[in-house]
Structure formats: structure tokens, C-alpha cells
VOLUM-498429 format. One record per residue (C-alpha): y, z, x; residue in one letter. Coordinates in steps of 0.1 Angstrom, whole numbers, plus 5000, padded with zeros to 4 digits. Layout:
N
    yy    zz    xx  residuo
     Y     Z     X        a
...
END
This chain:
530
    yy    zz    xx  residuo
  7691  9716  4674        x
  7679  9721  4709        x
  7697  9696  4737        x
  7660  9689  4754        x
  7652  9667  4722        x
  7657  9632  4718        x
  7651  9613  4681        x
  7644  9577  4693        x
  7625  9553  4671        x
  7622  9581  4649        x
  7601  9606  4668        x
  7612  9643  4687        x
  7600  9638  4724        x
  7612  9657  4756        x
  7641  9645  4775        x
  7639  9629  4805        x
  7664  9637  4833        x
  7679  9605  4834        x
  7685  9609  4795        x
  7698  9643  4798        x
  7723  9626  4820        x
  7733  9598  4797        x
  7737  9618  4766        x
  7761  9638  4787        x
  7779  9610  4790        x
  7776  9610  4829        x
  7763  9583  4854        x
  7722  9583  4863        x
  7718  9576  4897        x
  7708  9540  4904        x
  7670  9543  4918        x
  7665  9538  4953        x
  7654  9509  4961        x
  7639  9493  4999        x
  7651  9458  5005        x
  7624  9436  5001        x
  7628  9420  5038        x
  7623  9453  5051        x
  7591  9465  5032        x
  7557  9447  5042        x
  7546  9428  5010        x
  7513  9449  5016        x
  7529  9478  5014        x
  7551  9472  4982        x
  7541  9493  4949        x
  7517  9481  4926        x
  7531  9484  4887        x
  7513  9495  4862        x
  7502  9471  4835        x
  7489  9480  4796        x
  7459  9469  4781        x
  7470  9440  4770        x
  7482  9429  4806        x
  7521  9435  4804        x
  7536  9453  4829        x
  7549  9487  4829        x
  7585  9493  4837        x
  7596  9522  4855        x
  7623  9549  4842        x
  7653  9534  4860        x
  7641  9499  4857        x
  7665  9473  4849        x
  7648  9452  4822        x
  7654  9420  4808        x
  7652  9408  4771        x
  7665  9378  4739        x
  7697  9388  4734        x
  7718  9383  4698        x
  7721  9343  4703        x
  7697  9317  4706        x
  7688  9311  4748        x
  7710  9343  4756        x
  7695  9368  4780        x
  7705  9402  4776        x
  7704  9431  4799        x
  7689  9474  4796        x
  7685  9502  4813        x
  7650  9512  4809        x
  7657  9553  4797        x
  7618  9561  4795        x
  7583  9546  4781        x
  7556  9560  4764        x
  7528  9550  4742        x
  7528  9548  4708        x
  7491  9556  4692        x
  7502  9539  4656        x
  7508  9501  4675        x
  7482  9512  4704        x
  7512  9496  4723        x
  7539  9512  4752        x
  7573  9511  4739        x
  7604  9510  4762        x
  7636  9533  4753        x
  7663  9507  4764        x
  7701  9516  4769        x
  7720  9483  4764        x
  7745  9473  4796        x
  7773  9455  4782        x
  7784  9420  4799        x
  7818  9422  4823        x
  7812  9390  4837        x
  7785  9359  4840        x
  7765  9383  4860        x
  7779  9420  4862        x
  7769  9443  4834        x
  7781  9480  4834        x
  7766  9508  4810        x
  7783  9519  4779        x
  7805  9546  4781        x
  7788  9578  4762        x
  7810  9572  4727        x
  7798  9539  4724        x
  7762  9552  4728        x
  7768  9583  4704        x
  7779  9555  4679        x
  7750  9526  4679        x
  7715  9533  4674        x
  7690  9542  4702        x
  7671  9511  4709        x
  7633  9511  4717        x
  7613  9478  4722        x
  7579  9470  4727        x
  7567  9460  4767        x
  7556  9427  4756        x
  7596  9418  4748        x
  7609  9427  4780        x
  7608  9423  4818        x
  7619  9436  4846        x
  7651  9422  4867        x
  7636  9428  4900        x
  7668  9411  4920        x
  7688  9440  4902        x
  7715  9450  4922        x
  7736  9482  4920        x
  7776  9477  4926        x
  7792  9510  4932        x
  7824  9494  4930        x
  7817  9480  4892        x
  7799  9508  4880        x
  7782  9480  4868        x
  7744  9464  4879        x
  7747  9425  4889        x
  7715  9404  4883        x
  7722  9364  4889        x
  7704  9336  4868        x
  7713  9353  4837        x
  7715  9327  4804        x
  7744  9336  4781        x
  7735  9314  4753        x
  7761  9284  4756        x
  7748  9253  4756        x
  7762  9233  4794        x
  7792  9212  4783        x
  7783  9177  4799        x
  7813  9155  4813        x
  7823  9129  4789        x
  7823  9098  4808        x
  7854  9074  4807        x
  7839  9046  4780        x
  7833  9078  4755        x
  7863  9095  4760        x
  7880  9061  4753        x
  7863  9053  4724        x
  7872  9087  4714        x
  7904  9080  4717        x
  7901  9050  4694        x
  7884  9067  4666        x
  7907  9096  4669        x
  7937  9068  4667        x
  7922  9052  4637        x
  7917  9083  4620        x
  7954  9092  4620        x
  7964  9062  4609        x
  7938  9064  4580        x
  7952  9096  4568        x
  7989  9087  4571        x
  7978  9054  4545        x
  7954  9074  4524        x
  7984  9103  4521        x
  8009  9071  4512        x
  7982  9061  4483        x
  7984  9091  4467        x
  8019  9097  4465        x
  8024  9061  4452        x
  7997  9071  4424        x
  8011  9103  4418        x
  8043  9088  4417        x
  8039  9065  4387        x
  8015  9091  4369        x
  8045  9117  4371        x
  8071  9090  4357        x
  8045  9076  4331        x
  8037  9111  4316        x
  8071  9131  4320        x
  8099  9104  4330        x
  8113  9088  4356        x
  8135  9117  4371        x
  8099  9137  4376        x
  8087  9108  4391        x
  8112  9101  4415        x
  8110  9140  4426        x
  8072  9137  4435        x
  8084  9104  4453        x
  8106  9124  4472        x
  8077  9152  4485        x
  8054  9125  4490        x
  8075  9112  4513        x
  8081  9143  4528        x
  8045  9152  4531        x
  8040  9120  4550        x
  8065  9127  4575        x
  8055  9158  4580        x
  8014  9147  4586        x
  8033  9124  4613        x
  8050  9148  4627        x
  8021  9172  4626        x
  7999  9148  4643        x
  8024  9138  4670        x
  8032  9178  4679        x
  7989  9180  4684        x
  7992  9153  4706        x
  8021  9166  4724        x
  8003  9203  4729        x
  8009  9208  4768        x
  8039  9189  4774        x
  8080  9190  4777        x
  8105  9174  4767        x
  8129  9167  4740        x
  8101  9149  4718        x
  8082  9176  4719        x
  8111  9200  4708        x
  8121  9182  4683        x
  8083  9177  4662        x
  8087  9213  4664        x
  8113  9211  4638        x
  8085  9197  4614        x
  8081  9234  4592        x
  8116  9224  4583        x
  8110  9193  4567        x
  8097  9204  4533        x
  8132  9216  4524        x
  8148  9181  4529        x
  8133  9168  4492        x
  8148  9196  4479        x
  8183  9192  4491        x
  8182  9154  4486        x
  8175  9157  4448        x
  8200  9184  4446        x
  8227  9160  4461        x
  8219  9130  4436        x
  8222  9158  4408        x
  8253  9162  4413        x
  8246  9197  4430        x
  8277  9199  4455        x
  8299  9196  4427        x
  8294  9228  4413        x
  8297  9244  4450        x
  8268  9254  4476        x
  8259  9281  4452        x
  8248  9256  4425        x
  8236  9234  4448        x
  8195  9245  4441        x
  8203  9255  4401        x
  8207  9218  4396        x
  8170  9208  4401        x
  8149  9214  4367        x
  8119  9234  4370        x
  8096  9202  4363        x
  8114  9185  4396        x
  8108  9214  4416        x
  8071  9214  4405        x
  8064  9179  4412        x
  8083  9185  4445        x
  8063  9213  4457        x
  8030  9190  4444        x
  8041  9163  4460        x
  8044  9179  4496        x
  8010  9187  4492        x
  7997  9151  4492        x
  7989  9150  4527        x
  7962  9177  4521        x
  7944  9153  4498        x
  7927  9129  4520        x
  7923  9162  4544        x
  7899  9178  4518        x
  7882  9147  4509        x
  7869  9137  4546        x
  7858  9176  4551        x
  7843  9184  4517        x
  7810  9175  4531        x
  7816  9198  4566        x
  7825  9229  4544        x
  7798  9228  4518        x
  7772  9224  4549        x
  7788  9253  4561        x
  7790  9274  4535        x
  7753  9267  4526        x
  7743  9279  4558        x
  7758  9317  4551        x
  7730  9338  4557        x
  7730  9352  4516        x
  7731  9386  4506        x
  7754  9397  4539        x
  7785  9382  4522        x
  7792  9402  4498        x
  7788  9389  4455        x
  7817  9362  4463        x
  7799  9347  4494        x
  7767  9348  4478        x
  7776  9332  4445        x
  7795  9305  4470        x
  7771  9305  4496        x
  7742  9297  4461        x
  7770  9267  4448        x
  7772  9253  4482        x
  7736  9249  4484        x
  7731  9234  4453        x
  7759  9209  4458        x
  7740  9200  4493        x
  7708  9196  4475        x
  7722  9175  4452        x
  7743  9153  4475        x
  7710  9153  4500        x
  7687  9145  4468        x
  7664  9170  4459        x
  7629  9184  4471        x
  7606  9154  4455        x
  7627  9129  4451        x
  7620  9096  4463        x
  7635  9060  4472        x
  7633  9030  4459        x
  7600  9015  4466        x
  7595  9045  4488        x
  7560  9070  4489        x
  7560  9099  4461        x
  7568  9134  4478        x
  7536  9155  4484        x
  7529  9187  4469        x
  7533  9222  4486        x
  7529  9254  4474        x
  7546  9282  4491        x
  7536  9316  4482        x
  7561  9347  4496        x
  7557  9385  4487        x
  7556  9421  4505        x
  7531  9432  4523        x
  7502  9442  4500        x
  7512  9428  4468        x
  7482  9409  4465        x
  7492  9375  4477        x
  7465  9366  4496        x
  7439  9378  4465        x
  7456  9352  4439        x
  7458  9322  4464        x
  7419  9324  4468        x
  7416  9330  4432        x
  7427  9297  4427        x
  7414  9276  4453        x
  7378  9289  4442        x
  7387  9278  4409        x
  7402  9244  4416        x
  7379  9235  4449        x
  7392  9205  4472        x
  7423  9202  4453        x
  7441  9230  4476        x
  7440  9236  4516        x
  7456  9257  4535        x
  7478  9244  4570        x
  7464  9257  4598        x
  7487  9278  4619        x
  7499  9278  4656        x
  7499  9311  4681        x
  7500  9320  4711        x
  7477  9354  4708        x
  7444  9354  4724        x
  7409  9344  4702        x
  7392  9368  4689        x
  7353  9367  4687        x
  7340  9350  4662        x
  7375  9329  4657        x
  7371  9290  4662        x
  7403  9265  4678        x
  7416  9245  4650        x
  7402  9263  4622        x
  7414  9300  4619        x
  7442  9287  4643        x
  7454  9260  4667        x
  7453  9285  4698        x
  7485  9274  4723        x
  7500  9284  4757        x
  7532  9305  4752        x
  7550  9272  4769        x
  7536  9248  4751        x
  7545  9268  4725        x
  7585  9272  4732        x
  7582  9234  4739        x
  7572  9224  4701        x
  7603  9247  4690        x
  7623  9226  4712        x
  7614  9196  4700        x
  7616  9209  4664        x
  7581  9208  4655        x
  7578  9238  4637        x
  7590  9245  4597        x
  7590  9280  4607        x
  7581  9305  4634        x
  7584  9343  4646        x
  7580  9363  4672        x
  7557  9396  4666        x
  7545  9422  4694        x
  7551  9396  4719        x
  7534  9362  4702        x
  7545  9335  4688        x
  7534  9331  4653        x
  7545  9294  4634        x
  7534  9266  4612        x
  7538  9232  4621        x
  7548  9201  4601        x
  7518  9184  4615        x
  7493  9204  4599        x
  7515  9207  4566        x
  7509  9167  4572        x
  7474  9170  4578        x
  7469  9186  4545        x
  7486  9163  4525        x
  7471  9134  4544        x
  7439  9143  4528        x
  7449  9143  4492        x
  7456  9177  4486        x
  7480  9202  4479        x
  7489  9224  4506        x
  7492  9255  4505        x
  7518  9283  4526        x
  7520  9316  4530        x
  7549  9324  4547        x
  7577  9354  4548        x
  7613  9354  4537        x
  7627  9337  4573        x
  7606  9312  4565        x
  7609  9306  4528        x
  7647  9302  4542        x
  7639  9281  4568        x
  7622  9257  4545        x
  7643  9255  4523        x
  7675  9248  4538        x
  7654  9218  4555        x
  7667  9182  4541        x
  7650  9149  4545        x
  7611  9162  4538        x
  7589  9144  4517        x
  7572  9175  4502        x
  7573  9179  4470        x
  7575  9223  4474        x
  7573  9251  4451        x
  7583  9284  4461        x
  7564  9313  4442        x
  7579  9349  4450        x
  7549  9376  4444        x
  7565  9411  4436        x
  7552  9446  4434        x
  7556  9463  4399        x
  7582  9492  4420        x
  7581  9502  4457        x
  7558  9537  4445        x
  7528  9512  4430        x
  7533  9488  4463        x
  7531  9525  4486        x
  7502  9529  4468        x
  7484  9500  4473        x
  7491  9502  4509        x
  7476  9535  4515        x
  7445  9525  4492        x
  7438  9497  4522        x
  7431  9530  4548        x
  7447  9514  4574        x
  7483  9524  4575        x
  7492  9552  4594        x
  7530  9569  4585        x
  7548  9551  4607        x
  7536  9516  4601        x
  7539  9523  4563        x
  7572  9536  4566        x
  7577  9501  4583        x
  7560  9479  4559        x
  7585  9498  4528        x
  7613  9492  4550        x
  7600  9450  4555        x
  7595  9451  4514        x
  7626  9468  4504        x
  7650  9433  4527        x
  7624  9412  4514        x
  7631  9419  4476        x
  7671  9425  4484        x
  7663  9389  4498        x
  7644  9375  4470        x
  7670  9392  4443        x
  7703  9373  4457        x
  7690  9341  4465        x
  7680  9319  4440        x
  7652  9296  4462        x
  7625  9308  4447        x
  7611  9285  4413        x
  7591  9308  4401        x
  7583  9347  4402        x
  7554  9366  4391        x
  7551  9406  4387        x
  7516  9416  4399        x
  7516  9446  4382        x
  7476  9434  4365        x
  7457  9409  4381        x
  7441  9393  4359        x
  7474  9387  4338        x
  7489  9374  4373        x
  7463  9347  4381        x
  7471  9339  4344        x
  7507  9332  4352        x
  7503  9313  4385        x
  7475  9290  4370        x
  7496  9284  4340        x
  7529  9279  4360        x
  7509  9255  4388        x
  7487  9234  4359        x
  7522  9227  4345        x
  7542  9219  4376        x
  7511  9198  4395        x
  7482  9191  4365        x
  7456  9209  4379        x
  7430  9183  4362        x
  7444  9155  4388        x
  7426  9154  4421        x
END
């Protein structure tokens, strides 16, 4: 294969010099640059722009971009930019620096290029780090004001930290009483069911276990210091043992010499030994049941593997059910409302069976009306076919958490908000969403709404019939079908391991579709009721 071709993004395009030089795995040149104090702001070079208004960077360019982590800046090498007819958008070939420090970030080395995918992003994503500066020294390109994605740790002021202190002081002596209670229980349950001697051997790792939660809770406390206290709490992982010789002792065990000394506990003493040290883990689990099904529900699913997602599945449904299900309502408290949230591929006729129904059942469904922060087109109007925002006004609602879902695409924010869910529901009527798997996620991993939601997963017959109802539309060229398969294939992989959705319909005819939906919806929300 010729060396003057580079595949990036999936298309053969001539090499630039200053890829040439990073595929042979050797240093560009930084680009000159004149010291801003020096150069007369008249005289400064214009950039370039697109027709949308973003600017152009340079090849050479230092470029900023959202890293992997929520608020995290991350940092490229801008390897060249062209214009892709397809999106009628430039795209930026990007070479990732990799982070030394808070500000210092040096370009891979040319096997760890050779080994990740070439990265290309659109010019609306990025922009460039015009206080960029070179460091021969580092090898390495240092740009200040960078956000790494950790959230400021405030100091805890004296009145907090000592009511810290107190909880954390009443906590340990909770355990150390709770781990006591169970022992005492397990105690007489052992002698009640399988004799006395049983009974006093659980007492015996009961007691143990309690020590040893003492201990283990003064060694935490004595992390960082010296001294023979501290020394000696180290000697904890030796405590288990003592149950063992004590009972062997009041069997008579010595008499028979060391050797004999363990062969005189029964294999029912040694059980309810070994179950007894484990007392201490009882109350453990029982204060962080809560914390590791929360966790566990919030796996992303189908990236863990069968185990994690049948886990990740039976953590969700424990929260669900310990949070009280979608619909259900207090005492004396308002009935949830009713949503209906339709997801599906690209294509599969989602869009065609939501209208279907709202002609046939007028003013009983409504759509919420979306926020973005694209430009209106002609012919759009402000709080009908969108609620038209400022990018910043925008990032403020996510802040403040007024958004079920949102998503970034070619630059704009894209998100619906619970206030226009509300404003549907206000009016008597069923609302209805549209939204994609991220959001169909987002929404239902939410607790504490009073929506009363029905997810309903739209799916193609087989990729081939979805292809071709794609190409029948006339508006897809290659590359943006190839993308719209890709987007389709997760999106079913998605729908196929999770269990969120209540219902599915194949639209393979639709007429036999609508059938299903309007069945499924007349029996879930009467369709008769108004």
C-alpha cells in the first residue's frame, strides 16, 4: 500500500508533511509562531471560518476539545482539515497529546498512535489553544487554564469536620453493638438447634469477630502514627485463631499433645467458629446494601459482560422497587401522569405510527416541545417547532438539572426539558417522546418523577429491510448510511440486553404495527378516557 495514503475517518486522502512525519514516528516541528506583543494587532492573520461561522484551524494548530469525563478539557494536535461533501461540514484530523501534568501535554510516542484509532472531529467541537506554548525541554506543548474534570475539593470548616467526627464516632460504636446482637442471636440459635457445645463455639467467634471490628477500627484511626498501640492493632489478622485454640484447650486438646491439639474440635464447632467470625460483616452489609445496589444499577448494561448485565438488570429492579415504581403514588398524593416514550433506529418508521395515532385519538396526545441551540430556520416558529436558546443558557439548564435528556450533535445542543414534559401533562394529556437510546436510559434510571411512562422500542424487521428503507428516503449518501447502520446495530445491541423497554413492536407491515401500538396503548391508558 503506498506510504503517501492515509485511511482516516474512512477515506484515502494524500499525506500531509506533518503526517508523513508522525506516522514515522518522528517529531513535527512546532509552527512558528510571533509573540503577540510583538506583532501589531492590525497586522495579525485573519482565520478562516466555515459557513456556518466556526473557525478554521490551521495544520499545526493546537486545538481544544470535551475530553472522556464530564467538565474535562482535553488537548490535539490538529494533523490536517478538509471538507467533507456528505455533512457539507470541515472535519479536523486530530492527534491526541497525552496529559504529563495539570498543564503540559506531550504527543504520543508513534506505537501508541499505530495502536488507537485516528481520530477526526467536526470544527464545531473544537477550538483553538491560542496561548499554546511549545517546551523543547518537555517535548511536550503547555496551555494553562486547562479543566481536568475534578470537581474543587472545598475546605471543611471546623463545625463539620467536628460533627463529622461525631457521626463517625457513633457509627463505630453502632457496629460494635449491632455485631454483639448478632452473635448473642446466633448464639442461642446454634445451641437451640444443634446443642450447647455448637453454641458455645459460635459464642467464641462472635466474640472474636467483635474484637477484631475493634481492633480494626482502632488500626484505621491509628493510620499515620507510631507507637506501640499502633504495633500492636496490627496483630489483629491474628485474632481469628484465638477461638480456635481456646475450644481446643477446654476439649481437652493438650492432652493428647500439640499434634492433637486442632483434631479435638468437631467439624460442627469449627463451622460455627468460622460463621461466627464472620458476624461483624453482618451489620457491614446491612448499612451498605442500599450504596451497592445504587451502584450496580448504574453499570452502563451490555459493557459488562452476561454476569454484569443480569446483575446490573437485578440491581435495577431491586432500586425500582425500594424507590417505588414509575406510577405509583402516596397517600392522598396526585396520580402519576402518562408518558409515552417511543425509541427505534433511524428509519424504522417511528415518527409514521406516532402521527397515526394522534390523528386518530385528537387532543388526547401532545408532543413536548424541545430545546436547542441551532439557528431557526424559515418558516420555524419559537415555542412551537422548538424553544430556540443561547448555547449558555443552554449549559446553564444542564447545570441546574433541567433537562430529562440532552445531546450534543454537529456542535448543538439538542434536549427535552421536564418543563415542557410538564406542560403537556398540565393540559390533560398524554405526552408523548421521542427520544434515542441515551435518553430512554436517562429516563429511566430517573427516581422521584410523577410520570406515569411507557417505553415502546420500534424495531426493523433485519438490518437489510432497515438499509432499505433508508435508501428509499434518497437522501443518504454512503457514508452517512454506513453511519446510520452503525447507530442502529448499538441501538438494538442496547435494546436486546436491557430490559427497560415495556413493550416492543416489529414494524415489518404497517398497518399490522399501528394495530399493535393502538392495542398495547388502549390497554395500558384507555384510549376512550380524555
Amino acid at each position: 500500500m503506498p506510504s503517501t495514503l492515509a485511511f482516516i475517518g474512512g477515506l484515502a486522502l494524500p499525506q500531509t508533511r506533518f503526517q508523513r512525519a508522525l506516522n514515522c514516528g518522528r517529531r513535527p516541528r512546532p509552527p512558528l509562531r510571533v509573540a503577540p506583543a510583538a506583532t501589531p494587532r492590525c497586522c495579525l492573520p485573519t482565520r478562516s471560518t466555515d459557513a456556518r461561522g466556526f473557525v478554521l484551524p490551521d495544520e499545526g494548530d493546537v486545538v481544544l476539545f470535551a475530553g472522556r469525563w464530564s467538565q474535562e478539557d482535553a488537548l490535539g494536535l490538529v494533523s490536517g482539515v478538509r471538507f467533507i461533501e456528505s455533512r457539507g461540514s470541515h472535519v479536523v484530523d486530530i492527534v491526541e497529546l497525552r496529559r504529563i501534568s495539570s498543564d503540559l501535554f506531550a504527543i504520543p510516542s508513534a506505537r501508541a498512535r499505530r495502536k488507537g484509532p485516528a481520530r477526526w472531529m467536526d470544527v464545531a467541537d473544537v477550538r483553538v489553544a491560542s496561548d499554546a506554548e511549545y517546551v523543547p525541554t518537555q517535548d511536550a506543548y503547555r496551555v494553562t487554564g486547562m479543566n481536568d474534570g475534578y470537581a474543587p475539593v472545598a475546605p471543611l470548616d471546623p463545625e463539620a469536620r467536628e460533627k463529622a467526627d461525631r457521626e463517625y464516632a457513633k457509627l463505630k460504636r453502632e457496629l460494635l453493638v449491632e455485631t454483639q446482637v448478632v452473635g448473642v442471636a446466633g448464639t442461642v440459635l446454634a445451641a437451640l438447634a444443634l446443642g450447647p457445645r455448637v453454641g458455645g463455639a459460635f459464642a467464641a467467634g462472635s466474640l472474636a469477630s467483635t474484637v477484631y471490628l475493634a481492633m480494626l477500627q482502632g488500626g484505621v484511626d491509628a493510620v499515620g502514627k507510631e507507637g506501640l498501640a499502633a504495633r500492636l492493632l496490627g496483630l489483629r489478622f491474628a485474632v481469628p485463631i484465638v477461638p480456635f485454640l481456646a475450644l481446643a484447650v477446654v476439649n481437652g486438646g493438650l492432652k493428647g499433645g500439640v499434634e492433637n491439639l486442632l483434631g479435638s474440635i468437631g467439624k460442627q464447632e469449627a463451622l460455627a467458629i468460622v460463621i461466627g467470625l464472620l458476624t461483624y460483616k453482618v451489620p457491614l452489609f446491612t448499612r451498605t446494601g442500599s450504596e451497592f445496589v445504587d451502584g450496580l444499577a448504574d453499570f452502563e448494561m451490555g459493557k459488562t459482560g452476561m454476569v454484569g448485565t443480569v446483575a446490573g438488570l437485578a440491581a435495577r429492579r431491586i432500586k425500582k422497587n425500594r424507590d417505588g415504581e414509575p406510577g405509583e403514588t402516596e397517600e392522598g398524593g396526585q396520580e402519576a401522569r402518562p408518558v409515552i416514550v417511543f425509541s427505534g433506529p433511524s428509519g424504522v418508521g417511528k415518527s409514521t405510527l406516532m402521527h397515526r395515532l394522534m390523528d386518530e385519538y385528537p387532543g388526547r396526545f401532545d408532543y413536548s416541545v424541545s430545546h436547542t441551540t441551532r439557528e431557526k430556520r424559515e418558516g420555524e416558529e419559537d415555542g412551537v417547532d422548538y424553544n430556540f436558546v443561547q448555547t449558555e443558557d443552554f449549559e446553564k439548564m444542564i447545570e441546574e438539572g433541567q433537562f430529562v435528556e440532552y445531546a450534543r450533535v454537529h456542535g448543538k445542543y439538542y434536549g427535552t426539558s421536564y418543563d415542557a414534559v410538564n406542560a403537556v401533562l398540565s393540559l390533560g394529556n398524554a405526552c408523548i417522546l421521542d427520544l434515542d437510546v441515551q435518553g430512554v436510559d436517562a429516563l429511566w434510571n430517573k427516581s422521584g418523577l410523577d410520570w406515569d411512562a411507557r417505553l415502546v422500542w420500534i424495531a426493523p424487521p433485519s438490518l437489510e429491510a432497515l438499509e432499505e428503507r433508508l435508501l428509499q428516503r434518497g437522501t443518504e449518501t454512503s457514508e452517512t448510511l454506513k453511519i446510520r447502520l452503525d447507530t442502529a446495530t448499538r441501538e438494538i445491541s442496547y435494546a436486546a440486553t436491557n430490559s427497560v423497554f415495556d413493550f416492543t413492536i416489529i414494524n415489518e407491515n404497517e398497518d399490522e404495527a399501528y394495530g399493535e401500538l393502538r392495542d398495547y396503548i388502549n390497554k395500558e391508558l384507555p384510549l376512550g378516557e380524555t
